[in-house]
Backbone bond lengths (Angstrom), bond angles and torsions (degrees), N, CA, C in turn:
res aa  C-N    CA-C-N  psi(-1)  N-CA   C-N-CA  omega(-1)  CA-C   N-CA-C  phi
1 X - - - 1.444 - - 1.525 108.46 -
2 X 1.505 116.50 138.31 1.274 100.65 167.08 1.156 155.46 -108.31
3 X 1.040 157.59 -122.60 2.012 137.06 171.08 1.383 99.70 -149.54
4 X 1.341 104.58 143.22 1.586 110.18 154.88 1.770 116.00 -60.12
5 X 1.231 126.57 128.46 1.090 128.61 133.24 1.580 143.69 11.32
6 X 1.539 88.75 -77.86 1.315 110.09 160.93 1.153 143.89 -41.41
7 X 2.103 97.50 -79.85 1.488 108.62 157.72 1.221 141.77 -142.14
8 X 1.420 85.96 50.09 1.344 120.61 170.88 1.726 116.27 57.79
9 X 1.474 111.40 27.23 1.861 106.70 -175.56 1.510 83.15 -104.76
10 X 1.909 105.45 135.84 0.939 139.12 147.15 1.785 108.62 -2.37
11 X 1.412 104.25 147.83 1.854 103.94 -177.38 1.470 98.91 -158.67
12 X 0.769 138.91 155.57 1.525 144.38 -161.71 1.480 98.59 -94.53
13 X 1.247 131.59 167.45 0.985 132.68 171.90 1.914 111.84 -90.92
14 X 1.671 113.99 132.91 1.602 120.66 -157.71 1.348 118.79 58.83
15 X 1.772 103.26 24.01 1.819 98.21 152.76 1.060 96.40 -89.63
16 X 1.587 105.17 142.59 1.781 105.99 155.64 0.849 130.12 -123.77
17 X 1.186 123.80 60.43 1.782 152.92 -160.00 1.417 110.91 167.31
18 X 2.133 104.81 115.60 1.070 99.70 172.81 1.996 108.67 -66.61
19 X 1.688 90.10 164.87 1.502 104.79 174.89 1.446 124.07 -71.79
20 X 1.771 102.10 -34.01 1.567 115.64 -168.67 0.872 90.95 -71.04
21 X 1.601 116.87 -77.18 1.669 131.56 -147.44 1.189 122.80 -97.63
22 X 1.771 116.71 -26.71 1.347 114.56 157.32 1.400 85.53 103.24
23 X 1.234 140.38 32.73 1.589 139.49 149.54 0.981 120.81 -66.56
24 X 1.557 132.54 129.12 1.659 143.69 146.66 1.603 103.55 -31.59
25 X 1.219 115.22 108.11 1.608 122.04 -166.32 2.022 92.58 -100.44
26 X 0.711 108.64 108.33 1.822 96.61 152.82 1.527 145.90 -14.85
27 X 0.951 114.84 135.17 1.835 93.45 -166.52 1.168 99.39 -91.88
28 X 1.547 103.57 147.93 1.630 115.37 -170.57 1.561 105.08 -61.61
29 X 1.043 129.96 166.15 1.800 142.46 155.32 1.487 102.83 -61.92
30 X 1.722 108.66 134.02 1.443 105.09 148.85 1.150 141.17 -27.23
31 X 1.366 151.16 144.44 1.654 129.75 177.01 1.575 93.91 -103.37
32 X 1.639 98.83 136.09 1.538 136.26 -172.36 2.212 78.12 -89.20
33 X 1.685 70.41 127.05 1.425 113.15 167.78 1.997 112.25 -87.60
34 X 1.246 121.98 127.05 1.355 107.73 164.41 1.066 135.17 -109.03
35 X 1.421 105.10 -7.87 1.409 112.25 171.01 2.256 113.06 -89.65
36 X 1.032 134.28 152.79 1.340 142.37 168.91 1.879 120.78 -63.91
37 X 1.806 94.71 -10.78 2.024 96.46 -171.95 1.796 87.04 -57.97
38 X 1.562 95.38 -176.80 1.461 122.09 151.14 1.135 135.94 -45.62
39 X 1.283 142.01 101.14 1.076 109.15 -155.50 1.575 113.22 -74.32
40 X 1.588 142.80 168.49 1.289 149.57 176.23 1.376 119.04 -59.39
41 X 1.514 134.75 107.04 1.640 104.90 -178.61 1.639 105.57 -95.33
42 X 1.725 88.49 146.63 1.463 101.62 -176.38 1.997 113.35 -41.13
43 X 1.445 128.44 169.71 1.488 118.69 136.76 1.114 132.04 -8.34
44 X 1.396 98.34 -70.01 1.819 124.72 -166.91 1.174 86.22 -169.83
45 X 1.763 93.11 154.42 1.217 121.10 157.15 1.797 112.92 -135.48
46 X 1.803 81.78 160.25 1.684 84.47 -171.02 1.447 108.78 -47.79
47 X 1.358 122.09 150.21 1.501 122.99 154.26 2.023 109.28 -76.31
48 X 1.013 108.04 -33.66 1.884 98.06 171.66 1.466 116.61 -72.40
49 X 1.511 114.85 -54.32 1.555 109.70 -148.04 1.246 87.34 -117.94
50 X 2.029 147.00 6.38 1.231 126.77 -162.79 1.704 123.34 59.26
51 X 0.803 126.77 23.86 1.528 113.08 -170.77 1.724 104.81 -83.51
52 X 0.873 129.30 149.99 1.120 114.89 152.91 1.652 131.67 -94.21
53 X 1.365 116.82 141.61 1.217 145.83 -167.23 1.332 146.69 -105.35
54 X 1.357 116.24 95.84 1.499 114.91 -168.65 1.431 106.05 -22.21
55 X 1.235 100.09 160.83 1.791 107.00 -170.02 1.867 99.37 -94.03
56 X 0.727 105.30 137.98 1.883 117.98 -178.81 2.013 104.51 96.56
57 X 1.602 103.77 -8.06 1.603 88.37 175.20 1.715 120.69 -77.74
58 X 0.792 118.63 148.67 1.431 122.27 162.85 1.313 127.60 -97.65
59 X 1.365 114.76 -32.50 1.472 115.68 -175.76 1.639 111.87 -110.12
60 X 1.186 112.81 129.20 1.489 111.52 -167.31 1.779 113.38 -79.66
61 X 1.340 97.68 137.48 1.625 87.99 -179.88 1.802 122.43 -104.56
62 X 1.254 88.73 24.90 1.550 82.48 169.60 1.577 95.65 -105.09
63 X 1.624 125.37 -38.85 1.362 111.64 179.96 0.991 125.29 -138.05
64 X 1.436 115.11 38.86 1.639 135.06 -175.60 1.564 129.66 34.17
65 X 1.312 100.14 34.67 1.829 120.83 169.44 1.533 101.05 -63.47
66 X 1.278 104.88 136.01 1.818 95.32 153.52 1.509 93.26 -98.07
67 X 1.292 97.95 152.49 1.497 138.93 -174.75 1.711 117.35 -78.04
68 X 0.881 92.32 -68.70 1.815 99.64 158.04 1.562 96.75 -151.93
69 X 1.478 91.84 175.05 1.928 106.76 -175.98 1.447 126.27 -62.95
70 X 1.340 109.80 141.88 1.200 116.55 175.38 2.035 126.22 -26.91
71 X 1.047 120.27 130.10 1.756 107.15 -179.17 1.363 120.64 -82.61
72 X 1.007 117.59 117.78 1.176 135.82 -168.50 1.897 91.82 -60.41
73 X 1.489 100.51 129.63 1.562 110.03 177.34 1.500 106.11 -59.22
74 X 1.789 115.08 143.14 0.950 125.00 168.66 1.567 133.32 -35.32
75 X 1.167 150.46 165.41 1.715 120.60 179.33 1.518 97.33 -126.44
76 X 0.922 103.80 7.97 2.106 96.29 164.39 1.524 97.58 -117.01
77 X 1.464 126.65 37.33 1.412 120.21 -170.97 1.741 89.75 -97.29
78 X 1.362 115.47 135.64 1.301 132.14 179.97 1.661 115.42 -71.26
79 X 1.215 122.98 131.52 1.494 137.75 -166.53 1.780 90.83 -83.24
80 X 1.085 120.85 110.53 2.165 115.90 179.34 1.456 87.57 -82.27
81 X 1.650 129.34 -52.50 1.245 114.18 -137.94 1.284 99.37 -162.70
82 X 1.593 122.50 168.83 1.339 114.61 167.35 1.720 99.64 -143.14
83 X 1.102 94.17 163.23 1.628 116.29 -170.98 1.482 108.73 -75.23
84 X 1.446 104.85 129.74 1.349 133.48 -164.50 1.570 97.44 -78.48
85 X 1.430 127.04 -34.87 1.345 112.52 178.96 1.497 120.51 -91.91
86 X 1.433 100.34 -32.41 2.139 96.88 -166.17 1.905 81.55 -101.41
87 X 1.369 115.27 -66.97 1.699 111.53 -165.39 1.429 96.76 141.91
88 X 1.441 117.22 -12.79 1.599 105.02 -178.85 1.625 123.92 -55.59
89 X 1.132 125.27 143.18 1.314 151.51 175.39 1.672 105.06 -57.87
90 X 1.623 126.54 88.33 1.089 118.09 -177.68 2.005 111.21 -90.73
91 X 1.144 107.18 174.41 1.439 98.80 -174.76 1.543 103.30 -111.56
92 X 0.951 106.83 -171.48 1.675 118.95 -146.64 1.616 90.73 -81.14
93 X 1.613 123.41 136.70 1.356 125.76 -145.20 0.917 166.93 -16.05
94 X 1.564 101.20 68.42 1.489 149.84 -165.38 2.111 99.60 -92.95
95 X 1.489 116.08 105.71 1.107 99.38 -159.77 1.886 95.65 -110.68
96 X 1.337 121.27 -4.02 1.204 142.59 156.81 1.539 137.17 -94.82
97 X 1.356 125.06 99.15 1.557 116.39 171.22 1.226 122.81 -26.02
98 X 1.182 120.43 137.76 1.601 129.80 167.93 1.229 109.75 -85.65
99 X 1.485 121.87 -36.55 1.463 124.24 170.82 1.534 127.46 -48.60
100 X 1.890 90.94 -63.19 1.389 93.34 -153.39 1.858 85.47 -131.96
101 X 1.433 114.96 25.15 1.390 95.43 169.33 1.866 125.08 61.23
102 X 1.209 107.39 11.65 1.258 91.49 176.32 2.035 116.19 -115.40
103 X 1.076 104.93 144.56 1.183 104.53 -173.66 1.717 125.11 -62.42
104 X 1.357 104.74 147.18 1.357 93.55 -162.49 2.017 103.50 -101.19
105 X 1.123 101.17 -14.42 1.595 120.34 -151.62 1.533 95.01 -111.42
106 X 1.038 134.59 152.47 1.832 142.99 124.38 1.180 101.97 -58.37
């Protein structure tokens, strides 16, 4: 694991900003492979910074790129409910508006 610079608290490896103090941290080293196979390619990787990326993420968390575009909702996806304040069409257990934020559930 590696350390800030600064003051020395612990930093994850491909943060680049300490947490405490808010230092420009160094970028970690590649990780050395020991075996000769192929190596594995990630899911995805960021299109800005390269990181690699759980597979189904879109938004990168080392530097908050989206990855590619949002997925367009399924079209046989079932309507559960609709919102008590605007009328929008929420999708199947969705217990918060997307519109207007208001809860649909206790």
């Amino acid at each position: 694991m590696a350390q800030c610079p600064r003051c020395h608290q612990p930093a994850a490896p491909n943060q680049r900003f300490c947490g405490h103090c808010g230092q420009t941290l160094p970028p970690s080293p590649p990780p050395t492979t020991a075996s000769s196979a192929a190596p594995t390619t990630p899911a995805s990787a960021c299109r800005v910074c390269g990181v690699a990326l759980p597979q189904g993420y879109n938004l990168c968390r080392n530097c908050a790129a989206r990855t590619q575009a949002p997925a367009a909702p399924p079209a046989a996806q079932s309507q559960a409910s609709v919102c008590r304040v605007c009328g929008v069409a929420l999708p199947q257990g969705y217990n918060l508006c997307r519109n207007c934020a208001a809860r649909t559930q206790a």
